[in-house]
C-alpha positions as CSV (number, residue, x, y, z in Angstrom):
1,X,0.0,0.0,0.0
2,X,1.4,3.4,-1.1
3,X,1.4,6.6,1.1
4,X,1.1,9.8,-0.8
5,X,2.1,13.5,0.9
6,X,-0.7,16.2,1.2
7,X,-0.6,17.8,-1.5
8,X,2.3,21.2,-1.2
9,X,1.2,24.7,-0.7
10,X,1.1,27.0,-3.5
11,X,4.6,28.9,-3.4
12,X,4.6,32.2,-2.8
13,X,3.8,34.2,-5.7
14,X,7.6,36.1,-7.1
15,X,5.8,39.4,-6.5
16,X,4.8,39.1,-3.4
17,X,8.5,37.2,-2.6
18,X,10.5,40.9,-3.6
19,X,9.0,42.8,-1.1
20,X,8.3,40.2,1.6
21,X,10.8,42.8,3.9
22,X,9.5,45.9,2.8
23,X,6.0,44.3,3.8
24,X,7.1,42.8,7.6
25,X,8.4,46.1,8.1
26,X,4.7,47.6,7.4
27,X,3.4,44.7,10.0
28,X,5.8,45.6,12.5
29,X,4.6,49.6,12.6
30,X,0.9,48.1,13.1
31,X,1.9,45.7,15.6
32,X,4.4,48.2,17.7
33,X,1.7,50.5,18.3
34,X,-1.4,48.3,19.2
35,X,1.4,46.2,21.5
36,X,3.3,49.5,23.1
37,X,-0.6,50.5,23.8
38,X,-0.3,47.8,26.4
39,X,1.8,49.5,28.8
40,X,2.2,53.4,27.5
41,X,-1.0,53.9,29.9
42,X,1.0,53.3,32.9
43,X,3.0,55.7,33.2
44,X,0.4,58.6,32.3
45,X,-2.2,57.2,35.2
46,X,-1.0,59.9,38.1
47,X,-1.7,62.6,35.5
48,X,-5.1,61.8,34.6
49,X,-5.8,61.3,38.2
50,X,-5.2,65.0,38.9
51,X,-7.9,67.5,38.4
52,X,-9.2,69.0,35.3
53,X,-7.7,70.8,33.5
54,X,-4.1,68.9,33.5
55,X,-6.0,65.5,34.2
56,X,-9.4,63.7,34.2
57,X,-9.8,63.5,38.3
58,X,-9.7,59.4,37.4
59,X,-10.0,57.7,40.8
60,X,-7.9,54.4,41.1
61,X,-11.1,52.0,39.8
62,X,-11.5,54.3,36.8
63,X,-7.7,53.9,36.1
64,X,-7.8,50.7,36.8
65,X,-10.5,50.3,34.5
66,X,-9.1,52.8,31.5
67,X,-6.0,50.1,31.3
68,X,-8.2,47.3,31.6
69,X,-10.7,47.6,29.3
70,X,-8.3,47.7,26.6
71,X,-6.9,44.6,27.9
72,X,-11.0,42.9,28.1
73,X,-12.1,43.6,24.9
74,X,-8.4,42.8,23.1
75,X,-8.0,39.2,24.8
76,X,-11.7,38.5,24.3
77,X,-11.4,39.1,20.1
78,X,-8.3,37.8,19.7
79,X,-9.1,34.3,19.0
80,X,-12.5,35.3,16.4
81,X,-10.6,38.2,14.6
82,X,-7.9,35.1,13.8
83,X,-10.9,33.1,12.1
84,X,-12.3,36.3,10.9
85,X,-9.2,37.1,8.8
86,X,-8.9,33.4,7.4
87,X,-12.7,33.5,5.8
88,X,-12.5,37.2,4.6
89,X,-9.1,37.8,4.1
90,X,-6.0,38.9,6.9
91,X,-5.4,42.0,4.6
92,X,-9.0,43.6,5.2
93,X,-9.0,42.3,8.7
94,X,-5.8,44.3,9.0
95,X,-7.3,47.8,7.9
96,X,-9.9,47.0,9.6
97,X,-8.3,46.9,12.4
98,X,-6.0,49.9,12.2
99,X,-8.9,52.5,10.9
100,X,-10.6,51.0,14.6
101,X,-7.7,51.8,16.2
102,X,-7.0,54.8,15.2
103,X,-10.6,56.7,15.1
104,X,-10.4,55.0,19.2
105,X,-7.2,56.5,19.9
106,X,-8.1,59.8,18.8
107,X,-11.6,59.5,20.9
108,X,-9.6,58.8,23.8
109,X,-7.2,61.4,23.6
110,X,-10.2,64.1,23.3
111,X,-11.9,62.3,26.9
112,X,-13.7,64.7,28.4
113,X,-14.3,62.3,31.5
114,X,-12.8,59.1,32.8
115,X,-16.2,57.1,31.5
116,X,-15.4,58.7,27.9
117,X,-11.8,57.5,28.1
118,X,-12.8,53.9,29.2
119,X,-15.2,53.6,26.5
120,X,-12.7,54.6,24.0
121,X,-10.3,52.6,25.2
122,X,-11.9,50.2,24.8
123,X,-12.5,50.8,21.0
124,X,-8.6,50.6,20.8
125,X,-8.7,47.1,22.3
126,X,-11.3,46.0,19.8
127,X,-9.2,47.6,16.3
128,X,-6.1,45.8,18.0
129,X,-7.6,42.5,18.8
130,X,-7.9,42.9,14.7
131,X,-4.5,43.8,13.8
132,X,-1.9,41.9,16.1
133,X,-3.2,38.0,14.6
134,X,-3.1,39.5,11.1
135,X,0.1,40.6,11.2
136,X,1.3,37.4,12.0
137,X,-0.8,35.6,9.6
138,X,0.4,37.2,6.9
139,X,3.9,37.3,7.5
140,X,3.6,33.4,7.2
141,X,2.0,33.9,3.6
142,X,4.3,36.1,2.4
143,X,7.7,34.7,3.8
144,X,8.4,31.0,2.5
145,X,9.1,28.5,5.1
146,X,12.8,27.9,5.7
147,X,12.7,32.4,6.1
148,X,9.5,32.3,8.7
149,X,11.8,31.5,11.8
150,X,13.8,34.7,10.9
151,X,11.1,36.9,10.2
152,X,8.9,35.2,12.9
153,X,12.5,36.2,15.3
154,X,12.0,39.6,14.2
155,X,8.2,40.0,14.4
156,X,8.6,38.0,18.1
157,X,11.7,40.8,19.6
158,X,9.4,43.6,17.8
159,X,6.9,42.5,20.2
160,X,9.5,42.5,23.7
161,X,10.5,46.1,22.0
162,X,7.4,47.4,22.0
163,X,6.4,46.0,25.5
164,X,9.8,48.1,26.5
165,X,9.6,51.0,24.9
166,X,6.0,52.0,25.9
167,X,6.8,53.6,29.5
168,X,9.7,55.3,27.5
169,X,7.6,56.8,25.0
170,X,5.2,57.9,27.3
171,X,7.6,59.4,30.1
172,X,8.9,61.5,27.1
173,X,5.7,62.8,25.4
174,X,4.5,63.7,29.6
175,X,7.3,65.5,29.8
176,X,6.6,67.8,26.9
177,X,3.0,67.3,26.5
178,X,-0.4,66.7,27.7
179,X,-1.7,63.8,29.0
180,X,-3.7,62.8,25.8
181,X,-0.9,62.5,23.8
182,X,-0.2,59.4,24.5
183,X,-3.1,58.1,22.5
184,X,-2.8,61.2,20.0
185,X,0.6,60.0,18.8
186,X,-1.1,57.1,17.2
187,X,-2.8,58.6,14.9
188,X,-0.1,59.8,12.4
189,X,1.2,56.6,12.7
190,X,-2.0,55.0,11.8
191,X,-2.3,57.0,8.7
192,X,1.3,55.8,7.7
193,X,0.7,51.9,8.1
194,X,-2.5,52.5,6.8
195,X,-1.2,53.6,2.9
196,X,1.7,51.5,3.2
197,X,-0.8,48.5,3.9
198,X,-2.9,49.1,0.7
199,X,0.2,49.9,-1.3
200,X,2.4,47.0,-0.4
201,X,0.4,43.9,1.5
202,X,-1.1,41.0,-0.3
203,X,-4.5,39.7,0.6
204,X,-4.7,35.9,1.4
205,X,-7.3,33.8,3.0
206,X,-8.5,30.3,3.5
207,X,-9.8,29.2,0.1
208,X,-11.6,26.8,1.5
209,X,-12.9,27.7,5.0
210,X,-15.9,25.7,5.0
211,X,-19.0,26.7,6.7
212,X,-19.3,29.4,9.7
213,X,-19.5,28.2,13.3
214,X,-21.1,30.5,14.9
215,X,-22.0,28.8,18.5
216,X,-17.9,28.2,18.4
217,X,-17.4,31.6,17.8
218,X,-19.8,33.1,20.5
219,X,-18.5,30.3,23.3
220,X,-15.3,31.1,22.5
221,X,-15.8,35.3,23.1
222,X,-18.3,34.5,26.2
223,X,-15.3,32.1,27.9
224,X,-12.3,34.7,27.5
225,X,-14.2,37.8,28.1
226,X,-15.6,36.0,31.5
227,X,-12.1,34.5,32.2
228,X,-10.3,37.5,32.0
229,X,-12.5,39.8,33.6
230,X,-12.5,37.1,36.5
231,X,-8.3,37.4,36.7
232,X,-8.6,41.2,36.2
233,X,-10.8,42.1,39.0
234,X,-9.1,39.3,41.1
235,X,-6.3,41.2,40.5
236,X,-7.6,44.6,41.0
237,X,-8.7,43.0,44.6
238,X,-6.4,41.2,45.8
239,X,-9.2,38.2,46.5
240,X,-9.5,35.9,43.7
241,X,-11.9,34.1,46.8
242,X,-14.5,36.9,45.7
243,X,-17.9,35.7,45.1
244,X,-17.9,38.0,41.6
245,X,-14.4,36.7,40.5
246,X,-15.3,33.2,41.5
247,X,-18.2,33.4,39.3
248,X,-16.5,35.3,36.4
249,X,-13.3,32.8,36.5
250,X,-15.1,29.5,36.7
251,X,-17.7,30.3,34.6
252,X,-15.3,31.4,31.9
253,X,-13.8,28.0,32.1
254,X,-16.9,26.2,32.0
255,X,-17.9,28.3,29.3
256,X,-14.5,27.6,27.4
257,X,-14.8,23.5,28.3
258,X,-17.9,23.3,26.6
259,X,-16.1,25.1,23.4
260,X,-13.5,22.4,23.1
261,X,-16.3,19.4,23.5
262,X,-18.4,21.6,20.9
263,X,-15.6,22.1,18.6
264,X,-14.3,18.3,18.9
265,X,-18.2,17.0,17.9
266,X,-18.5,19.6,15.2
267,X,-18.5,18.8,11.6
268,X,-17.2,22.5,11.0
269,X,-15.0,23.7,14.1
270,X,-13.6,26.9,14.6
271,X,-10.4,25.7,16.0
272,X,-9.7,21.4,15.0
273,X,-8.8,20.3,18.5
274,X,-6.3,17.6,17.0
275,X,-4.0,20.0,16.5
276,X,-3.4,20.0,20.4
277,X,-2.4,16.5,20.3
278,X,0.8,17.3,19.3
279,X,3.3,17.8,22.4
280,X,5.2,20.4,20.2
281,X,1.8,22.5,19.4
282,X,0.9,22.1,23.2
283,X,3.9,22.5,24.7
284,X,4.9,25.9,22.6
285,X,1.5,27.2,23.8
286,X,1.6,26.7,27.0
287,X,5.6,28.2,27.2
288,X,3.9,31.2,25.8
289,X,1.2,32.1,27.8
290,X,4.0,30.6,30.9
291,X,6.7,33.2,30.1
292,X,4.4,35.8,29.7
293,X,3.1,35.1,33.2
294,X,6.4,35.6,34.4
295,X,7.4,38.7,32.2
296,X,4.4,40.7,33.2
297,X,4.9,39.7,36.7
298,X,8.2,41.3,36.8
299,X,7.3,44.1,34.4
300,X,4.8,44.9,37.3
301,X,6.9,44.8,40.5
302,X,10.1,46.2,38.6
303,X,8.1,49.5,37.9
304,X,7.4,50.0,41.3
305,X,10.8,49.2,42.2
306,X,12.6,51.9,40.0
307,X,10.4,54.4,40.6
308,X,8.7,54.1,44.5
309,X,11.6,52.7,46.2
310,X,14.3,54.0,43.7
311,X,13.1,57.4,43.2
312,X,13.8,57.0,39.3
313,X,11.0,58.7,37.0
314,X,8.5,57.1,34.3
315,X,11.3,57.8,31.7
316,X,14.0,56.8,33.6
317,X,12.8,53.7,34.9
318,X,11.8,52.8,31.2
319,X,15.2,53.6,30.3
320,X,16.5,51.3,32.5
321,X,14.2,48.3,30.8
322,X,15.4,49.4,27.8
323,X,18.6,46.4,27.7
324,X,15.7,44.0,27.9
325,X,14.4,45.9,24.3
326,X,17.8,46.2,23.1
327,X,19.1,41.9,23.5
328,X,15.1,40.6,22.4
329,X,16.1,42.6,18.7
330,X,19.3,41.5,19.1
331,X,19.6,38.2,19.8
332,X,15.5,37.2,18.6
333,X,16.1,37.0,14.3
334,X,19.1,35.1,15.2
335,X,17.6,32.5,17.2
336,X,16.6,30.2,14.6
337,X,20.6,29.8,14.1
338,X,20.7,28.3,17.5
339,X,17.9,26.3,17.5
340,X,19.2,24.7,13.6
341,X,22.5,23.8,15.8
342,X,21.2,22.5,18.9
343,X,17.4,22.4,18.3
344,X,14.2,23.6,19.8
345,X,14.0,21.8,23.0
346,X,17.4,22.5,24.0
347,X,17.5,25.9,23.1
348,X,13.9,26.4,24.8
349,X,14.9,24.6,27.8
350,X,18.4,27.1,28.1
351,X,16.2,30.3,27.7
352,X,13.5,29.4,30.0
353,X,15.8,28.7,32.5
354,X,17.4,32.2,31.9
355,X,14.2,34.1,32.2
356,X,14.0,32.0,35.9
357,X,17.5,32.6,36.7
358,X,16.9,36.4,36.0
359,X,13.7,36.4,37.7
360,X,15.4,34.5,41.0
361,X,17.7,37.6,40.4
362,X,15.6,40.2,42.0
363,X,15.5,38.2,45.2
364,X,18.6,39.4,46.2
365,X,18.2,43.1,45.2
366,X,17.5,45.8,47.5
367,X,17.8,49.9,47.9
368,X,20.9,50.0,46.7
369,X,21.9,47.6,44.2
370,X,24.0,48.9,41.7
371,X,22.2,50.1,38.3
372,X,24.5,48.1,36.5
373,X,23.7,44.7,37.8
374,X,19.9,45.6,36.8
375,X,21.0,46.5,33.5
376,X,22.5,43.1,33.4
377,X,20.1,41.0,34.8
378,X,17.7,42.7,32.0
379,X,19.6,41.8,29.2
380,X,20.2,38.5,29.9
381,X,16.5,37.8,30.9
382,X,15.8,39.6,27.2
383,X,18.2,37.6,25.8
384,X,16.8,34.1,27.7
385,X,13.2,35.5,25.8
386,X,14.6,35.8,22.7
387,X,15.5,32.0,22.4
388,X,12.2,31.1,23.6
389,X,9.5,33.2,22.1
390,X,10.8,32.6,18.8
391,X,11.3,29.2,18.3
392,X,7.7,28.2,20.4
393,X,6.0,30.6,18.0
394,X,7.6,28.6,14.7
395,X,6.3,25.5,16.3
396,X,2.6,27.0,16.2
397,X,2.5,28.6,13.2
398,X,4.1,26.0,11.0
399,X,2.0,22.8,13.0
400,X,-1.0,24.3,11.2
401,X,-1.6,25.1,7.2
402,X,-0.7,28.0,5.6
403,X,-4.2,28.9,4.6
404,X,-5.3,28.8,8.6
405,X,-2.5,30.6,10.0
406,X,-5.2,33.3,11.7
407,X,-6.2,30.6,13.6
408,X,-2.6,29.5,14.7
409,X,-2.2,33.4,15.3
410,X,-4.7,33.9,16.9
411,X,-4.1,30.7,19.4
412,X,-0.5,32.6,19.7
413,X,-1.9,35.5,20.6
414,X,-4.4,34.6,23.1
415,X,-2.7,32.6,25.2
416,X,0.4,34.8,25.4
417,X,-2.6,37.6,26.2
418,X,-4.3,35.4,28.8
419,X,-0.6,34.2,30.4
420,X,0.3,38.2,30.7
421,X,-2.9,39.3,32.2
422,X,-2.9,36.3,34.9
423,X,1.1,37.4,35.6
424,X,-0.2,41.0,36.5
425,X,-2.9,39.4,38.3
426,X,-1.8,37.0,40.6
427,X,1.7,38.2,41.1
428,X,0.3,41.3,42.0
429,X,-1.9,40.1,44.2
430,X,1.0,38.2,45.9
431,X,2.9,41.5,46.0
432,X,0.1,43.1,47.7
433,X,-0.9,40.0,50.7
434,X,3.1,40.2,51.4
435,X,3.4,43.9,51.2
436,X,0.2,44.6,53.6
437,X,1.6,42.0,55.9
438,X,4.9,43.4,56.4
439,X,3.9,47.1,56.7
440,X,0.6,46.2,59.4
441,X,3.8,46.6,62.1
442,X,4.9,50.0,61.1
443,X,0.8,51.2,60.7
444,X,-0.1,50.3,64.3
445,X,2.4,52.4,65.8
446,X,0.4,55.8,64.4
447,X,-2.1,55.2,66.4
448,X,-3.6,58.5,65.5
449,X,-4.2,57.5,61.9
450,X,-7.7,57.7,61.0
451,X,-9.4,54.3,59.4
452,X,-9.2,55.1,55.7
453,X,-5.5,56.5,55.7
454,X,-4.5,53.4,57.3
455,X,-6.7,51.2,55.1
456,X,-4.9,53.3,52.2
457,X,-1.5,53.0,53.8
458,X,-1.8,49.5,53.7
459,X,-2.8,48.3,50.1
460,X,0.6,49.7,47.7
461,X,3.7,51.4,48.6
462,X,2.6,54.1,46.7
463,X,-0.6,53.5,49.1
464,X,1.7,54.6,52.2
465,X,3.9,56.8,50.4
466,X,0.7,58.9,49.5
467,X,-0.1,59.5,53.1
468,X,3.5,60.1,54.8
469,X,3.3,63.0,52.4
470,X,0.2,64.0,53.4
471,X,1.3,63.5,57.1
472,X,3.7,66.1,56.8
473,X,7.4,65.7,58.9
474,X,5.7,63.3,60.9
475,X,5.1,60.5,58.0
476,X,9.0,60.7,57.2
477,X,9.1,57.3,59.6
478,X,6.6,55.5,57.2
479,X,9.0,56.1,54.4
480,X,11.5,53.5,55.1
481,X,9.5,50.7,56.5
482,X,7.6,51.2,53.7
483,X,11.2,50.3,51.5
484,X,11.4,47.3,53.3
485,X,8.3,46.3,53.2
486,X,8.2,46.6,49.3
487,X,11.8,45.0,48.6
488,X,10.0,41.7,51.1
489,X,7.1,41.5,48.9
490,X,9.0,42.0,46.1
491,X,11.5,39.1,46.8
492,X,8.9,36.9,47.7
493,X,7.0,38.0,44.2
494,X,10.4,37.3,42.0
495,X,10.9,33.5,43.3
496,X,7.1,33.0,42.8
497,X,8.0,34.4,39.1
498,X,10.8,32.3,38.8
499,X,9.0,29.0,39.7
500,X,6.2,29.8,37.0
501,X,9.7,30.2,34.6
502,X,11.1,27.1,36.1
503,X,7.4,25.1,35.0
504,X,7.8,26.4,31.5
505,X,11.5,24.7,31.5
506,X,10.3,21.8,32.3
507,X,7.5,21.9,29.4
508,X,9.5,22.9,26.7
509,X,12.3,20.2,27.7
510,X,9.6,17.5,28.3
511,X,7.5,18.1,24.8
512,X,9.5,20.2,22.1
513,X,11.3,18.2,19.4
514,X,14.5,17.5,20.2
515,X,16.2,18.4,16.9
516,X,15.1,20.3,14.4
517,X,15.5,17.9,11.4
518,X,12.7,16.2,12.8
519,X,10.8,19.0,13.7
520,X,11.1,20.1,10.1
521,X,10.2,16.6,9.0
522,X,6.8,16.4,10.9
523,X,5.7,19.9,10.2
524,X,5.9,19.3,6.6
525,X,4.4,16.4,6.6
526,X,1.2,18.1,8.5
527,X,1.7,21.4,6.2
528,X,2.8,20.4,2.8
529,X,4.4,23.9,2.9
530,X,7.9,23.4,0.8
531,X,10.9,23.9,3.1
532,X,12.4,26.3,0.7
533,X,12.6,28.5,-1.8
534,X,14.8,27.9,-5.0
């Protein structure tokens, strides 16, 4: 009995092939703006809390909730814009996406009120829930296979420089500007990527995406919306035992359990659950949404570090992430070199366990630890990334078809999305139990402190840093404690960090491919997409 391969992918039409760079270099301004969105908000929070007219007089749930609603909408999308751009094509999904984006960020810079700027935030989350799978999805239609690990390497460290450069861009255009223009600078880049889009990008799609599966669809959007609202709020709490985040959290699991027994009975599924039979698939996702945990974790604490117990501003403290930029771009288009000497589990295993080491790392820092040894620490952690986020993210992409690569995007996507907002969540909620526990000491001895100010005192360093200055002379003594306090709850935080970095080592080494001749062997064989170009 004979065994015949699927039949190949069309190659790559010699057009399209020219400019393949010229066109991930238009995919890359989409996806640095919707991804440095993520975190540019952070640093511009303070001034929107102040009162009109340099601010929005945001209280701390409205600011909470002008960061997360971006967040909601854009991890609740990701997965149906991803099946949206296979059945109508990734290229109109894309402008889609950007015009969205663009019209929200302009709304949001013109807020008049922190319920204006929630709502047109989010409105930014849904345009970028549209853009970031269909950049990724097209790059692996218009690159042929042996070049998608280098461009995927580039497209993967534009995404860590992005995540870096946010609080940079944001400290600077504060400094100079009004709060607003933080969302306002989108715009003109907007309007760039959008003529460069219709002027240079192909269109592709599934040509034969069979029929629509709507209940799919809806469980899918119902069971991430619920789920991460759950981790959110959790988050935003400090209680994930909260009868509301109960609810939201275990009903957005039940909700997503019954899409993967929907979509394994359906004729016409959304997502083809066979796909997570492979260990390489499976383990690549779950490193993802793993070292996103832990990178969003320490993004968190590290913030506070710099600039509460440091006394570094917004644009410093970015500066001083900036080596964790500067080795992803360096060291993430070159990865695939490693992994073709050693291969992917190996080279997974080694990075993983640098993100840990790095993570371990801020254990053992305190008030005074040399700027140079953070500098270090980052770049190394950056580099660890770049040998991880890479090579996971060829694994997904090329275990499914060409002509379904939203889908594999968007499974990318979302769990990196899901991993970073449960990072934020639960690690900060573990900085906040250890932080409260360790300053209760210090808050008893002001005896005189009236209920709320303690209550205050008690949640954040900046919390207690707030009222020593409104205390006057007399809240100098809350200043230090507080430090220590902080730098406990931050050590404690790091090794939780490191032990989530430590379970994605163990993952990777346990289910990638151990060479990549045989990684390349079995993806073909699934794909039918030629290993090169001649």
């Amino acid at each position: 009995m004979s065994t015949s391969r699927p039949p190949q992918a069309p190659r790559i039409p010699e057009t399209v092939h020219r400019r393949r760079w010229a066109i991930l270099a238009v995919l890359m301004l989409s996806l640095l703006i919707v991804v440095l969105d993520n975190s540019i908000l952070n640093v511009a929070v303070k001034t929107i809390a102040g009162p009109a007219p340099g601010g929005l007089g945001a209280t701390q749930s409205e600011l909470e909730w002008a960061i997360n609603s971006y967040t909601l909408v854009f991890a609740g999308l990701l997965f149906t814009s991803g099946l949206l751009g296979d059945r109508f094509g990734r290229k109109r999904v894309l402008l889609f996406g950007i015009v969205v984006f663009g019209i929200g960020s302009a709304l949001a810079a013109a807020s008049a009120s922190p319920a204006e700027l929630i709502a047109y935030r989010a409105v930014m989350g849904f345009g970028a829930a549209f853009v970031m799978p269909a950049t990724l999805a097209i790059l692996m239609n218009v690159f042929e296979r042996d070049e998608q690990p280098k461009a995927i390497g580039i497209w993967a460290g534009g995404v860590g420089l992005a995540i870096a450069i946010g609080p940079i861009t944001g400290g600077v255009l504060l400094e100079h500007f009004w709060w607003g223009s933080v969302f306002l600078v989108n715009v003109p880049v907007v309007i760039v990527a959008l003529v460069a889009m219709v002027l240079l990008v192909p269109d592709s799609k599934d040509p034969a995406p069979g029929r629509v599966d709507p209940v799919g669809v809806g469980l899918s959007v119902v069971g991430l919306v619920l789920l991460v609202y759950g981790i959110i709020h959790g988050g935003e709490l400090g209680d994930f035992a909260d009868p509301v985040v109960l609810a939201a959290v275990l009903g957005g699991l039940a909700v997503l359990t019954a899409f993967v027994l929907y979509e394994k009975r359906s004729s016409h599924p959304s997502l083809d659950m066979a796909y997570f039979k492979k260990p390489a698939f499976s383990a690549a996702v779950a490193a993802i949404a793993l070292v996103f945990f832990a990178l969003m974790g320490v993004t968190f604490f590290s913030a506070f570090y710099l600039q509460s117990v440091r006394g570094y501003s917004a644009l410093q403290a970015g500066l001083l992430i900036l080596p964790l930029a500067v080795s992803q771009m360096i060291f993430s288009p070159r990865a695939r070199l490693v992994v073709e000497r050693f291969g992917a589990r190996a080279v997974c295993t080694v990075g993983m366990l640098l993100v840990a080491g790095c993570l371990a790392a801020f254990a053992l820092f305190d008030a005074d630890t040399p700027l140079w040894i953070l500098a270090v620490v980052f770049f190394v952690q950056g580099t660890g990334m770049a040998h991880v986020m890479p090579p996971v993210t060829v694994s997904i992409m090329q275990a499914l078809p060409r002509e379904k690569a939203g889908s594999g995007s968007a499974v990318n996507n979302t769990f990196r999305q899901v991993g970073g907002a449960l990072g934020v969540a639960v690690l900060g909620s573990l900085l906040s139990a250890v932080y409260r526990n360790e300053i209760e000491g210090t808050l008893d001895r002001f005896a005189a402190l009236p209920a709320a100010a303690r209550k205050a005192a008690g949640e954040s360093i900046e919390g207690t840093l707030g009222v020593a200055d409104k205390l006057g002379p007399a809240g100098k003594a809350l200043i230090g404690p507080a430090n220590d306090a902080f730098i406990s709850a931050m050590h404690v935080t790091a090794l939780g960090s490191a032990a989530v970095a430590l379970i994605g080592a163990v993952v990777v080494a346990a289910f990638l491919p151990g060479g990549p001749r045989k990684a390349a062997t079995e993806a073909d064989a699934d794909t039918g997409t030629p290993v090169a170009r001649r």
